[in-house]
C-alpha positions as CSV (number, residue, x, y, z in Angstrom):
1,X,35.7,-31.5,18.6
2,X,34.4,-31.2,14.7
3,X,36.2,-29.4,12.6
4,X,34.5,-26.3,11.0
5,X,36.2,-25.5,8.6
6,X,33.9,-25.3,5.9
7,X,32.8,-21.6,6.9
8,X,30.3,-20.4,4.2
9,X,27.5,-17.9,3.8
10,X,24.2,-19.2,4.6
11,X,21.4,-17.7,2.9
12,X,17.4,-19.0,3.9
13,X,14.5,-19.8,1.0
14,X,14.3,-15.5,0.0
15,X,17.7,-15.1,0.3
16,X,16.9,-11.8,2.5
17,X,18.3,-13.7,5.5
18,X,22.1,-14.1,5.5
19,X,24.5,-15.4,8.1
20,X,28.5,-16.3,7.7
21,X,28.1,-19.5,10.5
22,X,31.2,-21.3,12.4
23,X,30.0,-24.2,10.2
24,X,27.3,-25.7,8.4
25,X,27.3,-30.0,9.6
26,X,25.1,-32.7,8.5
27,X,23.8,-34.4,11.1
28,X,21.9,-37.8,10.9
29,X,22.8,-39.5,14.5
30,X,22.6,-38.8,18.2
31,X,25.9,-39.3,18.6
32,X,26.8,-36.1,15.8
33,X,24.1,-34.0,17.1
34,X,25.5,-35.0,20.7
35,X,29.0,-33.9,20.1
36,X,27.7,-30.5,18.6
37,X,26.2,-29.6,21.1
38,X,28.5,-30.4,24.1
39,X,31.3,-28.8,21.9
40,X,29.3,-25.4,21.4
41,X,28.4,-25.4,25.4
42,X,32.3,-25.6,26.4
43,X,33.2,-23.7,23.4
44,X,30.9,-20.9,24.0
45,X,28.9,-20.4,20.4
46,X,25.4,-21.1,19.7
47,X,23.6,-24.2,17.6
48,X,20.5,-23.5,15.4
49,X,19.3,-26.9,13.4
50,X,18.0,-26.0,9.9
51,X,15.4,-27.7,8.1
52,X,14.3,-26.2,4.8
53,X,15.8,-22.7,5.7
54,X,11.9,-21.2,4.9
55,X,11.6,-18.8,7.4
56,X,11.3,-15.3,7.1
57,X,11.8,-14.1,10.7
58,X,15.3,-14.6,11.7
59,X,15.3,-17.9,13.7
60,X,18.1,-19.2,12.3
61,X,20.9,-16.7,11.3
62,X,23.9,-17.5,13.9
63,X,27.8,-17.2,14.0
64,X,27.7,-20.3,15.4
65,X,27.2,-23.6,13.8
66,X,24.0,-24.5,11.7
67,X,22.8,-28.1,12.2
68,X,21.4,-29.4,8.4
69,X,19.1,-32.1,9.4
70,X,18.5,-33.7,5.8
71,X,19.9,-36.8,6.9
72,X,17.9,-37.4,9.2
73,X,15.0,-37.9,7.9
74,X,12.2,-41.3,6.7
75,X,9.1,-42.9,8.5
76,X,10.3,-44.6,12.0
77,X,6.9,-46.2,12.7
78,X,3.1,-46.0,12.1
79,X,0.3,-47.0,14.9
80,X,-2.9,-48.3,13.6
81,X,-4.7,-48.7,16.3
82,X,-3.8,-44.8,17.8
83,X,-3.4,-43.3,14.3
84,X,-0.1,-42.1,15.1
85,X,3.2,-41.9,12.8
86,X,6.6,-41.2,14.3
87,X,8.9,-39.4,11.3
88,X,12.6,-38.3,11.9
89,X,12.6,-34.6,12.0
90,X,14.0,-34.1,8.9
91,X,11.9,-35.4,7.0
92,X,10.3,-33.1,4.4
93,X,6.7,-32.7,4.2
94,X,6.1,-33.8,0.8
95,X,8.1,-37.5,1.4
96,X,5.4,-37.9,4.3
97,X,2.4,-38.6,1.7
98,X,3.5,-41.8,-0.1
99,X,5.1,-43.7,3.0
100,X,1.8,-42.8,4.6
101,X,0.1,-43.7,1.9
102,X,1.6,-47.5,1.8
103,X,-0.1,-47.9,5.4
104,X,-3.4,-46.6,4.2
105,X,-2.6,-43.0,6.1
106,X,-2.4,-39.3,5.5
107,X,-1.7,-36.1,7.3
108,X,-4.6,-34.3,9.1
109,X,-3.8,-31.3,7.0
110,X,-0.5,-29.2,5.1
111,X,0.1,-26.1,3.8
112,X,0.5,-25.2,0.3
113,X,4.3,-25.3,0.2
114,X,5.5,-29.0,1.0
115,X,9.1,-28.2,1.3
116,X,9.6,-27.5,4.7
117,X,11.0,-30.5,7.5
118,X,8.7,-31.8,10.2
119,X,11.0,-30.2,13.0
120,X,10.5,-26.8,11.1
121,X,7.3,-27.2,10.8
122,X,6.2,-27.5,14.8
123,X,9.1,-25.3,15.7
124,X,7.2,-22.6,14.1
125,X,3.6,-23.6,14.0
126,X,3.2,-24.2,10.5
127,X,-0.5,-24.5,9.0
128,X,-3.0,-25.1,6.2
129,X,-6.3,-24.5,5.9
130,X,-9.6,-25.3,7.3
131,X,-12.1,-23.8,10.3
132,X,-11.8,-27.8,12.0
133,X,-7.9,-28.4,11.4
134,X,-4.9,-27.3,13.7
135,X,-1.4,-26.8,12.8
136,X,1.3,-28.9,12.7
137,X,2.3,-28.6,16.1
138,X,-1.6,-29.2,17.4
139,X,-1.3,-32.4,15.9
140,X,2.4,-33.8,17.8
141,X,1.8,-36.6,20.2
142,X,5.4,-37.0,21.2
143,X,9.2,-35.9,20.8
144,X,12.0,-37.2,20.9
145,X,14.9,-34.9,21.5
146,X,18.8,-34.3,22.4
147,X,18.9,-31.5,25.3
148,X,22.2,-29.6,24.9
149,X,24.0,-31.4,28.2
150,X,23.6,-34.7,25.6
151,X,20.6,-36.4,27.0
152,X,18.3,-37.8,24.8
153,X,14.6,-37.2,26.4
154,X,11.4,-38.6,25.1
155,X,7.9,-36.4,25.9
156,X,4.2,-36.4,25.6
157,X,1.6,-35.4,28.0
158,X,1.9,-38.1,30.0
159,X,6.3,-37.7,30.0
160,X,7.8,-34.8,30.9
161,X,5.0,-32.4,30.5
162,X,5.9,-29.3,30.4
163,X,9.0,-30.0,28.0
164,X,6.4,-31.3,26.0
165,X,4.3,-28.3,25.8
166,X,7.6,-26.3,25.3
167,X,8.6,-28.5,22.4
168,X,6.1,-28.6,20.2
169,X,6.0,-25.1,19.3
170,X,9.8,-25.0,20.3
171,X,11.3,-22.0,17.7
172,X,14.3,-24.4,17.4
173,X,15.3,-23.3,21.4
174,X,14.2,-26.5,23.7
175,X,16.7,-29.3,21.8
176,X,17.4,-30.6,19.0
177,X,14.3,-32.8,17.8
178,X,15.0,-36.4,17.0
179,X,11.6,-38.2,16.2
180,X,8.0,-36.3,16.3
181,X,4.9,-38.6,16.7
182,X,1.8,-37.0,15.1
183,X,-1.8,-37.7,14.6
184,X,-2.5,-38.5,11.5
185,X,-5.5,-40.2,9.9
186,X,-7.1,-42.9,7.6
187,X,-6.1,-41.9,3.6
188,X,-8.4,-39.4,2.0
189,X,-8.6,-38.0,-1.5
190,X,-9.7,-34.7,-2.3
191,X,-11.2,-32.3,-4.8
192,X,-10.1,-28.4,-5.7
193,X,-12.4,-26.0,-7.2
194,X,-11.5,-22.5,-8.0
195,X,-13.3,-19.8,-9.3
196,X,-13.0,-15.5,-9.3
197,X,-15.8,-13.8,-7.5
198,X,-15.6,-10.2,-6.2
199,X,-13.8,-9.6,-3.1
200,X,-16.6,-8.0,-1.3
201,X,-19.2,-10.9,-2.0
202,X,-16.7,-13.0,-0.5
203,X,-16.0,-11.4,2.7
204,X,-19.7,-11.0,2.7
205,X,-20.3,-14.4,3.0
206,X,-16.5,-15.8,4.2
207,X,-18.5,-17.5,7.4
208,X,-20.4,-19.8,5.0
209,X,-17.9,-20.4,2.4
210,X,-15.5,-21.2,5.0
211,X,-18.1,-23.7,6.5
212,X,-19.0,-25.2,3.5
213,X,-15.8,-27.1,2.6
214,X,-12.7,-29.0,4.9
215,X,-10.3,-25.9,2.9
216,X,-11.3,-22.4,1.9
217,X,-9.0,-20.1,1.1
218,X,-8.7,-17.0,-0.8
219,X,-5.7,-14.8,-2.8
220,X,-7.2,-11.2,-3.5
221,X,-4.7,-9.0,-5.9
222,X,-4.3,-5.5,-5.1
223,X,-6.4,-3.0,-7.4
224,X,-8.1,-6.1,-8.7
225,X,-12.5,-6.3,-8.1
226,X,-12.3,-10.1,-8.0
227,X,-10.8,-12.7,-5.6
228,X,-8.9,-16.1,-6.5
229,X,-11.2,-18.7,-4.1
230,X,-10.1,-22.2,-3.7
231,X,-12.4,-24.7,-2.0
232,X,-10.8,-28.0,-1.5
233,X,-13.2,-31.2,-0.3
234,X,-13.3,-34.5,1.0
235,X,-14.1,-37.2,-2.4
236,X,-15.0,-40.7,-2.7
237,X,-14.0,-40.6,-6.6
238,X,-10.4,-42.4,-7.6
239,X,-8.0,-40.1,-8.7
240,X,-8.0,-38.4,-11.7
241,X,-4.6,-38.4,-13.5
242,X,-2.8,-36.6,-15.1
243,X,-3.8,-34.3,-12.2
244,X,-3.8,-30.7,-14.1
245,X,-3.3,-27.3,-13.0
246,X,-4.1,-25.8,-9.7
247,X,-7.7,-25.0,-8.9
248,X,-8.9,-28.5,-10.7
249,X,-6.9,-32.0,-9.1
250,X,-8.4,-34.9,-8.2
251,X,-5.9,-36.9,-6.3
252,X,-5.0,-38.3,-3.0
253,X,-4.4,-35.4,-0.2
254,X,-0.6,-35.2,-0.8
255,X,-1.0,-34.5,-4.4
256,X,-4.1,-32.0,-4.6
257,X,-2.9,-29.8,-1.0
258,X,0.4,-28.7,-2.0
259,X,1.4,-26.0,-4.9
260,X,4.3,-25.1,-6.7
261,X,5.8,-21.5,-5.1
262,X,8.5,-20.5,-7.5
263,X,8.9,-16.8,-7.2
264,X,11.1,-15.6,-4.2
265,X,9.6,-13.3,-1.3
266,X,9.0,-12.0,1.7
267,X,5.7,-12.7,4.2
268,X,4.3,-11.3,6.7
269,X,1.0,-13.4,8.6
270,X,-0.5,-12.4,11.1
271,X,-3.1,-14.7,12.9
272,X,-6.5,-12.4,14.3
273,X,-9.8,-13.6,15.9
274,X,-12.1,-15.2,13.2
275,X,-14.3,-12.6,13.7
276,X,-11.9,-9.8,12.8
277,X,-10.6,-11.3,9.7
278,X,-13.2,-9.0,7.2
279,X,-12.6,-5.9,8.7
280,X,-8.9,-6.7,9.2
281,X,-8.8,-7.3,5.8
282,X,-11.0,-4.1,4.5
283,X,-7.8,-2.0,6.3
284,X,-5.2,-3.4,4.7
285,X,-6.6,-2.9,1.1
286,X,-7.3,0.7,2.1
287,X,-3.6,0.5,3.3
288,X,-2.3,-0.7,0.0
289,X,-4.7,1.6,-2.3
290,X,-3.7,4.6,0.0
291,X,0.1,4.5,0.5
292,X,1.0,1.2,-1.2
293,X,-0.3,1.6,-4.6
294,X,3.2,0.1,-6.0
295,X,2.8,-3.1,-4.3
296,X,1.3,-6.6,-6.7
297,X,1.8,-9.0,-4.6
298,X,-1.2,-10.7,-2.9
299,X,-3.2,-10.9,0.3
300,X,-4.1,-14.4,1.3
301,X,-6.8,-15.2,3.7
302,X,-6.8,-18.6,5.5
303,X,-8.7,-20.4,8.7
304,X,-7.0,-22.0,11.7
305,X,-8.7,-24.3,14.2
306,X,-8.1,-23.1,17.9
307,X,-5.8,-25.1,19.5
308,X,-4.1,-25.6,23.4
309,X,-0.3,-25.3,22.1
310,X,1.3,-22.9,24.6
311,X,3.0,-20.6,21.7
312,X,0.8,-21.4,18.9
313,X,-0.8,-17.8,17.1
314,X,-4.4,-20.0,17.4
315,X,-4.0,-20.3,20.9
316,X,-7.4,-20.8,22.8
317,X,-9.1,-18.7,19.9
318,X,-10.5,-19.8,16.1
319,X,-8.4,-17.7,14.1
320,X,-8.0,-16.2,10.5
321,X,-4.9,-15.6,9.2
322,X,-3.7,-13.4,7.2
323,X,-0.8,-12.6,4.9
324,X,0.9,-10.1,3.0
325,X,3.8,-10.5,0.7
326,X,6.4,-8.3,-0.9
327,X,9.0,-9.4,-3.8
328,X,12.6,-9.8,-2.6
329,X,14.0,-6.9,-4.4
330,X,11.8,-4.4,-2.7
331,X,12.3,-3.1,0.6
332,X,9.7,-4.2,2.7
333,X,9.6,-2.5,5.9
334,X,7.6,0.4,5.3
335,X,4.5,-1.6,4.2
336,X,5.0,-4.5,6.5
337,X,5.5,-1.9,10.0
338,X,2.2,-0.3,9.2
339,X,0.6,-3.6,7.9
340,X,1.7,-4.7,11.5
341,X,-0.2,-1.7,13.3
342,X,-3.5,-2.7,11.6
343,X,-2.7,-6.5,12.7
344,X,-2.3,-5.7,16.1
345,X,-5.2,-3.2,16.3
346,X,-7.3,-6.3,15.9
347,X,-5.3,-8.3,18.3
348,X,-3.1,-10.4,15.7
349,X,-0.7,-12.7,16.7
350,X,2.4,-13.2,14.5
351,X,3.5,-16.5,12.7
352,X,6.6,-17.5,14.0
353,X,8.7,-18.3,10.7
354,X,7.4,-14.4,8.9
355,X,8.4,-11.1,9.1
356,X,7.0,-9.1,12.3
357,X,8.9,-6.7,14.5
358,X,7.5,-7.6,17.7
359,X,9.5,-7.4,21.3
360,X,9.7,-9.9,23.8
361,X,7.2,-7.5,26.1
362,X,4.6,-7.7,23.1
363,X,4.7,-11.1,22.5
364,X,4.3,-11.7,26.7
365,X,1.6,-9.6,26.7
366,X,0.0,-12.0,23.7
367,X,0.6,-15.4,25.7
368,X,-0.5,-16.6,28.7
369,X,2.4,-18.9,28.7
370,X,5.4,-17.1,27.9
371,X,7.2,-16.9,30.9
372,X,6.1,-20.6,31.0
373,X,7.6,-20.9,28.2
374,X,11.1,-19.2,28.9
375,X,11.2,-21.1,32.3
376,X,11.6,-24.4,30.4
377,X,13.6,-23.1,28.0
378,X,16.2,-22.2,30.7
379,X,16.3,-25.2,32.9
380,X,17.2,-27.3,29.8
381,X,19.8,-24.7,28.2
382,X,20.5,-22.3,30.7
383,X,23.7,-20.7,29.0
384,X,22.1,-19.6,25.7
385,X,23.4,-22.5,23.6
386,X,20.4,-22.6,21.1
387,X,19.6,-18.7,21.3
388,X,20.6,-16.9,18.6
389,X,20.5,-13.1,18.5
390,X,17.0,-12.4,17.8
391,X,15.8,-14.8,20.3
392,X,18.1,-13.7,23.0
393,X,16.8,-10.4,22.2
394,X,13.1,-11.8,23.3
395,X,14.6,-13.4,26.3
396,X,12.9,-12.0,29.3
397,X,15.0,-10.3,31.8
């Protein structure tokens, strides 16, 4: 058994999420995640595997042990002729882009923080932007993964099924993730634009902004008239170096998606039916102006393709989403529970790694596939091993 003797407080990217774990272990083999795992189901504690610790939804606080994956991380393996790459799960986004890169490759999309690990970023369905692009975990192929009785099982579509479907949107509860294969594509380069217009002209015509580039996105600042728009597009020109500030780069698709996200916070996103996203919107501003008049932080407004992904917010729908943010020394709640009302009045689906207050009833109500999902979960872990509390508390009965 490993000794954990190296009990510390574990803190995630805000530092609102805090947990006094069994033991924090890096973990780089099958063998080490192996012996964690059989040791937690005879000892009786739980095992959650950490990537970039971004999440704002408790998924990983446990008095059990924390698996760090940073170890395991670099490109296993690229396949021309399917357009696949295979990365350990640790890997961080932004070390994808150059290896790719070298075999004339990119990602299909990313979101505009590049810290997160692959595994973290299909356990929770992490996005970008862009009417035609999916998330990460649309884009998996296959996994690779060590179930907690020790086996090491490889899925896809075609392998294992349902695991697969289970997997890829896994909230670190199926296994611990080895190797993800994903889609990816030949290398792009692309070119930002920003400019202010007013927030109303803009959700006036979101539809044809939204259509007119690969990325549109929006940041509109509360009590402001005027929006931050961002339209990102596919180039033929070489890159233009030094790259420059946000809003103007030039560069390949690893260098111009990507932004620096400095200050600390909290988020709440919540994923609606494109078609909801304006008036969705138009209520929370009236929420902020109303009750919330203290609060500067942003709205950001975003576009999701609709995916098959049995847990994924986009799920079978083209989606919008939408997110709010709070700075860590404020209490949240307040604005986020009502924030939440509006979300769900237009049938919004949470992200998995923010803030939302949903119970396991809501969330089965909002997936087809839940119980599905839960089914799986249990055959491969049926004592709880890679539950913490918050997920047991979603557990159906």
């Amino acid at each position: 058994m490993t000794d954990h003797g190296n009990k510390a407080t574990w803190t995630n990217w805000s530092g609102k999420l805090s947990a006094e774990p069994k033991g924090i272990v890096q973990v780089g083999t099958v063998d080490g995640i192996r012996s964690e795992l059989l040791a937690a189901r005879e000892g009786g504690w739980t095992v959650r595997t950490a990537g970039t610790a971004h999440s704002h939804y408790p998924l990983l606080p446990t008095d059990g042990v924390l698996l760090d994956t940073r170890p395991l991380a670099g490109l296993v393996s690229v396949d021309g002729e399917a357009m696949t790459a295979t990365f350990r799960a640790g890997t961080k986004i932004h070390a994808c882009g150059r290896p790719l890169l070298d075999h004339g490759m990119g990602l299909l999309n990313q979101g505009d923080i590049d810290q997160q690990s692959i595994g973290g970023a299909i356990a929770t369905g992490t996005h970008g932007t862009g009417i035609n692009l999916g998330s990460f975990s649309s884009a998996v192929t296959q996994l690779s993964l060590v179930l907690v009785d020790g086996s090491v099982v490889t899925c896809s579509n075609e392998s294992e099924p349902d695991l697969f479907e289970a997997a890829r949107l896994s909230l670190g509860a199926i296994g611990v993730v080895l190797e993800a294969t994903i889609q990816v594509r030949e290398a792009y380069r692309l070119e930002e634009h920003q400019w202010l217009e007013p927030l109303d002209s803009v959700m006036e015509r979101v539809d044809e902004l939204t259509r007119a580039t690969r990325h549109f996105e929006y940041f509109w600042w509360p009590g402001q008239d005027r929006a931050v728009c961002k339209s990102i597009d596919i180039t033929e020109e070489p890159p233009r170096y030094p790259l420059g500030k946000e809003g103007q780069r030039l560069g390949w698709s690893f260098e111009v998606l990507p932004n620096q996200r400095l200050n600390p916070h909290t988020e709440m996103e919540y994923s609606v039916p494109s078609e909801n996203g304006p008036s969705c919107v138009e209520e929370i501003k009236d929420l902020l102006s109303g009750h919330y008049p203290d609060v500067e932080w942003p709205i950001e407004y975003r576009t999701v393709a609709a995916d098959d992904v049995w847990l994924s917010p986009a799920r079978e729908r083209s989606t919008v989403t939408i997110s709010i943010h709070e700075a860590v020394e404020n209490d949240e709640t307040s604005y986020y529970q009502d924030a939440e009302k509006i979300f769900r009045s237009y049938g919004g689906r949470p992200h998995w790694g923010k803030v939302h207050y949903l119970t396991g009833d809501q969330l089965e109500a909002d997936y087809d596939r839940w119980t599905q999902w839960w089914r799986v979960r249990e055959d491969v872990d049926p004592t709880g091993v890679l539950l913490n509390d918050r997920l047991s508390q979603l557990r159906p009965l």
